[in-house]
C-alpha positions as CSV (number, residue, x, y, z in Angstrom):
1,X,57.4,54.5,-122.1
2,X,57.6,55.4,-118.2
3,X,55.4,58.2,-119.0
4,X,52.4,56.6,-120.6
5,X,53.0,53.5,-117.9
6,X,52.3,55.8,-114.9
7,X,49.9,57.5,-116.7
8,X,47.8,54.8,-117.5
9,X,48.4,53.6,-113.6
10,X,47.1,56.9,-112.6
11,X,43.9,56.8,-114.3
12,X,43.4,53.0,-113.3
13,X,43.7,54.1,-109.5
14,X,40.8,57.1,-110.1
15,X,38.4,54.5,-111.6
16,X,38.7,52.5,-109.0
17,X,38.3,55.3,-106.7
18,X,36.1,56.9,-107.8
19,X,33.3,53.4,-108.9
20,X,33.9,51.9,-105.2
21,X,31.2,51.7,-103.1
22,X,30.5,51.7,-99.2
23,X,33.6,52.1,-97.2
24,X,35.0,53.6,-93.8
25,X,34.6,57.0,-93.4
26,X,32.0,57.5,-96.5
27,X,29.1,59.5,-96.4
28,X,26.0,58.1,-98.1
29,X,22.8,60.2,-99.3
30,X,20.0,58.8,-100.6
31,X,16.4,59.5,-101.3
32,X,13.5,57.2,-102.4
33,X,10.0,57.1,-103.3
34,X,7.7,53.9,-102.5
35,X,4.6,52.0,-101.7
36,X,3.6,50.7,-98.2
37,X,1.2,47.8,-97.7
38,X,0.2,47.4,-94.2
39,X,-2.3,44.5,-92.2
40,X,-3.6,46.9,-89.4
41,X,-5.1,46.1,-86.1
42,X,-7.5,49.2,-84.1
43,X,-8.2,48.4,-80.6
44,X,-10.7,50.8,-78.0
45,X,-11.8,50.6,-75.2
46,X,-14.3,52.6,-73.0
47,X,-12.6,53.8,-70.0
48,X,-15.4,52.2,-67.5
49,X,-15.4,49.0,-69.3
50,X,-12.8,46.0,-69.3
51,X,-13.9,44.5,-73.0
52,X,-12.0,45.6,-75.8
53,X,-12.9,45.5,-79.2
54,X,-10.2,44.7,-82.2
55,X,-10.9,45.7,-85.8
56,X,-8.8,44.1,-88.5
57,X,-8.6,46.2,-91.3
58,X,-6.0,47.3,-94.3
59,X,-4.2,50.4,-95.0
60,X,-1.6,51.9,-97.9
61,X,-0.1,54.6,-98.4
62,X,2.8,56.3,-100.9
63,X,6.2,57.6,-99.3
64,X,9.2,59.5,-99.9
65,X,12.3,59.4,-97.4
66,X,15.4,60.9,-97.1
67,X,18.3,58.7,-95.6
68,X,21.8,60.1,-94.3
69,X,24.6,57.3,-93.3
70,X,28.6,57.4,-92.1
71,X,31.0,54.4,-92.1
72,X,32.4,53.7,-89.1
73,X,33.9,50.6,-90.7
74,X,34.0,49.1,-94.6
75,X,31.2,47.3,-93.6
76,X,29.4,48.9,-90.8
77,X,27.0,52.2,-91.3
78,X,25.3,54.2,-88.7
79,X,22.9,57.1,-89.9
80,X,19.1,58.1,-89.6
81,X,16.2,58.2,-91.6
82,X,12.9,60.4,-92.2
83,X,9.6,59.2,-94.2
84,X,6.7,60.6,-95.0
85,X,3.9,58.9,-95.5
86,X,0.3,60.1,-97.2
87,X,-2.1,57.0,-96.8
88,X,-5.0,56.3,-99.4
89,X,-8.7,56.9,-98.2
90,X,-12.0,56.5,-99.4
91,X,-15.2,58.5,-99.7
92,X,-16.9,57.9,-96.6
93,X,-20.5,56.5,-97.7
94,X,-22.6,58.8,-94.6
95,X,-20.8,62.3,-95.2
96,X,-19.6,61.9,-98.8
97,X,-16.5,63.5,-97.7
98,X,-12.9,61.7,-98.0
99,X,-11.1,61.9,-95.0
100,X,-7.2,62.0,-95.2
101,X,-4.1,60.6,-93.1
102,X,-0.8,61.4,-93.0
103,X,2.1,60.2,-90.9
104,X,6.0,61.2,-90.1
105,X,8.8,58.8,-89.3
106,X,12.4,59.1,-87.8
107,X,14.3,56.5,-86.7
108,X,17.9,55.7,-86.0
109,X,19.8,53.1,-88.8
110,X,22.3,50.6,-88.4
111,X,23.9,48.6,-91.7
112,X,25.9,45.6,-92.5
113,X,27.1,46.3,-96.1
114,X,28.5,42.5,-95.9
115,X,28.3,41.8,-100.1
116,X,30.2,45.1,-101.3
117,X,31.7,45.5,-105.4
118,X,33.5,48.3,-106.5
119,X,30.0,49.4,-108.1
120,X,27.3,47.4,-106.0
121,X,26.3,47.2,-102.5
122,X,23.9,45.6,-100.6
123,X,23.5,46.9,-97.0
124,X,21.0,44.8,-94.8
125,X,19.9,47.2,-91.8
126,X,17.1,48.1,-89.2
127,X,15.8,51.4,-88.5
128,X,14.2,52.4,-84.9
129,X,12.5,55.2,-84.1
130,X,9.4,56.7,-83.9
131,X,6.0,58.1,-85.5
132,X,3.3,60.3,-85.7
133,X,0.0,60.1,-87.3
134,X,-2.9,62.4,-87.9
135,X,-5.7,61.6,-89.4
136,X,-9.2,64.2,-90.4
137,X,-12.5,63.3,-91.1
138,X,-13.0,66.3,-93.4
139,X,-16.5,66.4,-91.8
140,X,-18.1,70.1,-92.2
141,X,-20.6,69.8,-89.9
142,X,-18.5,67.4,-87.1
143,X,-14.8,68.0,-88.1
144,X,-12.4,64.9,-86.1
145,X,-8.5,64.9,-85.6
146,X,-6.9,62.4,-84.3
147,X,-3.5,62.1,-83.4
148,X,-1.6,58.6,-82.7
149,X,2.3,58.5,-81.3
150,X,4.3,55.8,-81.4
151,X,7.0,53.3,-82.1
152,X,8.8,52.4,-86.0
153,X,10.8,49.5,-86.8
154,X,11.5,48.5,-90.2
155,X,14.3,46.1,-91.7
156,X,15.2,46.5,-94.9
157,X,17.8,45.4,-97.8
158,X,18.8,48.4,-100.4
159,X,20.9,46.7,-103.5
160,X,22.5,49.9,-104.8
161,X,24.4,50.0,-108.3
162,X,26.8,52.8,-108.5
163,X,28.1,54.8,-111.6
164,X,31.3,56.8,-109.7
165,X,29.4,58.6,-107.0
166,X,26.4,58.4,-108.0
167,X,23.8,55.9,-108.3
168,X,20.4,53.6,-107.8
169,X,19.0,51.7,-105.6
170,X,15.8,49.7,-104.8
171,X,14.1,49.7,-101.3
172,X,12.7,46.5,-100.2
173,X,11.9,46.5,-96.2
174,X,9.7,44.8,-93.4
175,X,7.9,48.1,-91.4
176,X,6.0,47.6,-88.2
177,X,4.1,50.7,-86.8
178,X,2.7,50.3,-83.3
179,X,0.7,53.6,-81.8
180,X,-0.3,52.9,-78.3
181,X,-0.7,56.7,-77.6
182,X,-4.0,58.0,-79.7
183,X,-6.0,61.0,-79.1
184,X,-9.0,63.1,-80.6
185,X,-9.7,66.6,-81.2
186,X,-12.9,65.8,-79.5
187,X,-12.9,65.8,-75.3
188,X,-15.8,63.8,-75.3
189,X,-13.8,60.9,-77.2
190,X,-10.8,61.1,-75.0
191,X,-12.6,61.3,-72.4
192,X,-14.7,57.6,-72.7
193,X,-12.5,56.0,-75.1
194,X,-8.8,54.4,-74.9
195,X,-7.3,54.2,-78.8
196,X,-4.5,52.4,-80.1
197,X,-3.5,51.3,-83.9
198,X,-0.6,49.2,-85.4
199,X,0.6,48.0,-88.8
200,X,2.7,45.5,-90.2
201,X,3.5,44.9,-93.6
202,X,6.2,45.2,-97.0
203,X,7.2,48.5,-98.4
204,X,8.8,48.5,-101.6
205,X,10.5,52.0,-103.1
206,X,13.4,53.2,-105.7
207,X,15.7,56.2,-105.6
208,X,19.2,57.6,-105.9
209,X,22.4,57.4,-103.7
210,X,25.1,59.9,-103.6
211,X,28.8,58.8,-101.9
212,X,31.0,61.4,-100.5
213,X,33.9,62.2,-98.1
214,X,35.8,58.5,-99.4
C-alpha cells in the first residue's frame, strides 16, 4: 500500500511540474506570426525652406518574430525580441510597377506575468528597441531606395495556454514606429529633402511557446 501511495505522489509531483508555467529561472521560446495595422504620418522638408509638409496616410504589413525570455523572478521576465515585417503595396498607377517595403525590429523586453496557472499565463510587457526600413520603387528606368532608421516601442499582452512544455499563445500589442533618420539612394534627394516617417497602430499574431531550464 506504501508502494502504490508514493507512487501515485510521484507522478502527481511530475504533472505539476511539468504543466506549470512562467517561473524563476525558466527559459521561454516562442515564435509568432501576425498582422500589423498602422496610422502613418510622412513629414519633408526642403533643406532651404522652413515649411513642412505632413502626409497622413495608412500602412499594413504581415510579420513573423522570434522572442527569447529568462525569469529573473516568478513573475518578472527579461529577454529580447526580433520581427520582421513585409508591408503590403500597390501597383503604382505612373510606372505600373509595385514597389515593395520591408522592415527589421529588435528591441529589449520586460514582463509582468502577474495572472500565472499551472497551464496559463498572461505576461503584460513593453519591448524597446529599434528599426530599419527599406523601401524600392521597382522603377526600371528610375530605380529609388530608401532607407529609414529609428526607434520601436510596442506593449503587448500574450495569454499563453500550456500543454507540459509546450504550448499557444495569442499576440495582441500597441506598436509605435518613429524613423526620424531617412535617406535615398538618390544624392539629389538627400541632398534638398529632410525625411522622416512614423506609425502607430494594433498588431495582432498567434504562435507557439516552448518552456525550459524550470
Amino acid at each position: 500500500m506504501k508502494k502504490y501511495f508514493l507512487i501515485i505522489t510521484s507522478l502527481c509531483i511530475t504533472a505539476k511540474y511539468y504543466t506549470q508555467s512562467f517561473t524563476g529561472n525558466s527559459l521561454l521560446l516562442h515564435f509568432n506570426v501576425g498582422i500589423e495595422s498602422l496610422n502613418t504620418e510622412y513629414r519633408y522638408q526642403l533643406r532651404n525652406y522652413n515649411k513642412d509638409t505632413l502626409v497622413k496616410d495608412g500602412a499594413a504589413n504581415s510579420n513573423y518574430f522570434f522572442g527569447a525570455e529568462y525569469g529573473l523572478l516568478q513573475w518578472l521576465g527579461i529577454g529580447a525580441k526580433v520581427k520582421l515585417n513585409r508591408y503590403f503595396t500597390a501597383k503604382d498607377e505612373v510606372t505600373g510597377t509595385t514597389p515593395t517595403a520591408q522592415s527589421f525590429d529588435l528591441a529589449f523586453t520586460v514582463r509582468a506575468h502577474l495572472f500565472r496557472r499551472h497551464r496559463f499565463d498572461l505576461p503584460i510587457g513593453v519591448s524597446i528597441g529599434g528599426s530599419s526600413l527599406t523601401y524600392n520603387n521597382n522603377d526600371p528606368f528610375y530605380p529609388i531606395t530608401i532607407y529609414g532608421r529609428g526607434t520601436y516601442l510596442d506593449l503587448h499582452i500574450q495569454p499563453m495556454i500550456y500543454f507540459k512544455r509546450l504550448g499557444l499563445n495569442a499576440y495582441i500589442g500597441l506598436p509605435s514606429i518613429n524613423y526620424n533618420d531617412m535617406t535615398s539612394s538618390d544624392s539629389n534627394i538627400n541632398q534638398y529633402i529632410l525625411m522622416k516617417w512614423k506609425g502607430k497602430g494594433f498588431i495582432l499574431g498567434i504562435g507557439l511557446q516552448y518552456r525550459f531550464l524550470n
